[in-house]
C-alpha positions in Angstrom: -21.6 -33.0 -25.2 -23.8 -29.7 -24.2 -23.0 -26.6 -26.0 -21.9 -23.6 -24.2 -23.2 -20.2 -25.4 -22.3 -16.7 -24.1 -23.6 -13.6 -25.8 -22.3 -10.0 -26.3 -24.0 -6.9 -27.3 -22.0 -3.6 -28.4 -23.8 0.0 -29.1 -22.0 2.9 -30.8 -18.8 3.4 -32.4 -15.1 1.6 -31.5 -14.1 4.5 -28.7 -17.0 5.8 -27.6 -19.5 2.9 -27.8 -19.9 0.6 -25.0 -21.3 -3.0 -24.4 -22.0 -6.1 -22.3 -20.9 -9.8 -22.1 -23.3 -12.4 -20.8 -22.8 -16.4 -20.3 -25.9 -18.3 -21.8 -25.6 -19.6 -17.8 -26.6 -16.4 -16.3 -23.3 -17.2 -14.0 -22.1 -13.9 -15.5 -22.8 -10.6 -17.1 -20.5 -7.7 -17.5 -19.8 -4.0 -19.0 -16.7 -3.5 -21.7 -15.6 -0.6 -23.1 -12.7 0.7 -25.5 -10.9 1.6 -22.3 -11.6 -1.5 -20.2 -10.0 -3.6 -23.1 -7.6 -1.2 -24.4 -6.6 0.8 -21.5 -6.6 0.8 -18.0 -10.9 1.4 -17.7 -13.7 -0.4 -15.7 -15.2 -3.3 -16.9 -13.9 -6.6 -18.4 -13.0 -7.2 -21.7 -12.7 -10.6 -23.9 -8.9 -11.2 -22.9 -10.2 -11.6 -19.5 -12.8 -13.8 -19.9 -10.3 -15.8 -22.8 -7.8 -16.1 -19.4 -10.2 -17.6 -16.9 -11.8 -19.8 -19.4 -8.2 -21.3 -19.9 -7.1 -21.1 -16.4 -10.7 -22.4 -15.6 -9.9 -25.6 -18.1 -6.0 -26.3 -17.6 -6.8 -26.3 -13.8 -9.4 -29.2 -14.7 -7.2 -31.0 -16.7 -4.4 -31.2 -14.3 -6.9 -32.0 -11.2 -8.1 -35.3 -14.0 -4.6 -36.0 -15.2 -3.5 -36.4 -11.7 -6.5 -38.2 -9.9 -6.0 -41.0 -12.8 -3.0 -41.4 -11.9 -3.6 -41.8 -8.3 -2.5 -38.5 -7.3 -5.4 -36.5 -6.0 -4.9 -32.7 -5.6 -5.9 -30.9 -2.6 -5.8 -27.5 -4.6 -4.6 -26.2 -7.8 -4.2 -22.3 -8.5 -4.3 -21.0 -11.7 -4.4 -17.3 -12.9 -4.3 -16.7 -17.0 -2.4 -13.6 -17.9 -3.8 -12.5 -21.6 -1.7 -11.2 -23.7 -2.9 -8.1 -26.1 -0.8 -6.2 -28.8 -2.0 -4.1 -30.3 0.8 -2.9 -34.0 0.3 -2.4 -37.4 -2.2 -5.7 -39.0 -4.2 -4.2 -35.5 -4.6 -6.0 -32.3 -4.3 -9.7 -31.6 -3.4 -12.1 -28.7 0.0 -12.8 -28.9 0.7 -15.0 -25.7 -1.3 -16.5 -22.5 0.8 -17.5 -19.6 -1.1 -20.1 -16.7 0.4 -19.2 -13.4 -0.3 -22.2 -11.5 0.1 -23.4 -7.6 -0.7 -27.0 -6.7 -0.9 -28.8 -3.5 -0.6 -32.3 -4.2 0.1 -35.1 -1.4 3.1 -37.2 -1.9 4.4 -35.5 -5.2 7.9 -34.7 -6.3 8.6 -31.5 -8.6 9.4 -33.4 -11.5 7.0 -35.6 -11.9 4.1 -32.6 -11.3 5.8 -30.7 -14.0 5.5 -33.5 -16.4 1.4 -33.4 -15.6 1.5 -29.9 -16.0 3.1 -29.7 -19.5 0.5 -32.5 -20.4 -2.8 -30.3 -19.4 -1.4 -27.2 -20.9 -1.1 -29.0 -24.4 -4.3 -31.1 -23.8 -6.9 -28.7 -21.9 -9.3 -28.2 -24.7 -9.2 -24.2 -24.4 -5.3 -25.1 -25.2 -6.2 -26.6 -28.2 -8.5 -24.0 -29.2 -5.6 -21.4 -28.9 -3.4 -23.1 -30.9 -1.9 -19.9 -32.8 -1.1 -18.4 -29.3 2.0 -19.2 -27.5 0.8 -20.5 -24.1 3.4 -20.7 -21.6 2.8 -21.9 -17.9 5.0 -21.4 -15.0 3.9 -24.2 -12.4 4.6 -24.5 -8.9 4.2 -28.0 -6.6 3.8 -26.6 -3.1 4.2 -28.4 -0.1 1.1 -30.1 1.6 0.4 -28.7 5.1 
């Protein structure tokens, strides 16, 4: 399997100090400050990134869990929602929550809930994040 490398630079101090995020890919590169992770500020921050990587990889792994078993999607959804508290022992990421919206031909609800509980547990960005409650809210919608 390749390895996947992404690179970060940060100049200055914690609140005034500013820095940039790059994918070894070149796919992406992007400013982060104090505020844009802390506050409300421009730029991206690591929970961001941390949210489309999983949404990125659960979306995957439902699109494979379901094609093998002969169920191929027409589109799956997924938006990661980070969780960051920050409290006494200082910040961490407490909880990640996969919003997810799947058309899938010839599919009852149950049956797609099953799959998705499976990817959120198996996606490997899951696993990595395995002392963070990940939650997903998953939603079958109706083929047009």
């Amino acid at each position: 399997m390749p390895e996947r490398t992404a690179e970060a630079e940060w100049r200055g101090n914690l609140r005034q100090g500013r820095g940039t995020m790059r994918f070894g890919s070149g796919a992406y590169e992007g400013e982060y400050t104090y505020a844009s992770r802390f506050e409300e500020g421009r730029g991206t921050n690591p929970e961001e990134l941390i949210g489309a990587a999983h949404a990125g990889c659960f979306s995957m792994a439902l699109a494979g869990d379901l094609a093998r078993a002969g169920h191929v999607p027409e589109r799956i959804h997924t938006t990661g929602h980070v969780h960051l508290e920050t409290g006494a022992g200082g910040a961490r990421i407490t909880r990640v929550v996969l919003e997810c919206e799947a058309e899938v031909p010839d599919l009852d609800e149950t049956t797609f809930q099953e799959f998705a509980d499976k990817a959120s547990k198996n996606c490997p960005v899951s696993r990595a994040l395995t002392g963070v409650e990940v939650a997903v809210n998953a939603r079958l919608l109706t083929a047009k």
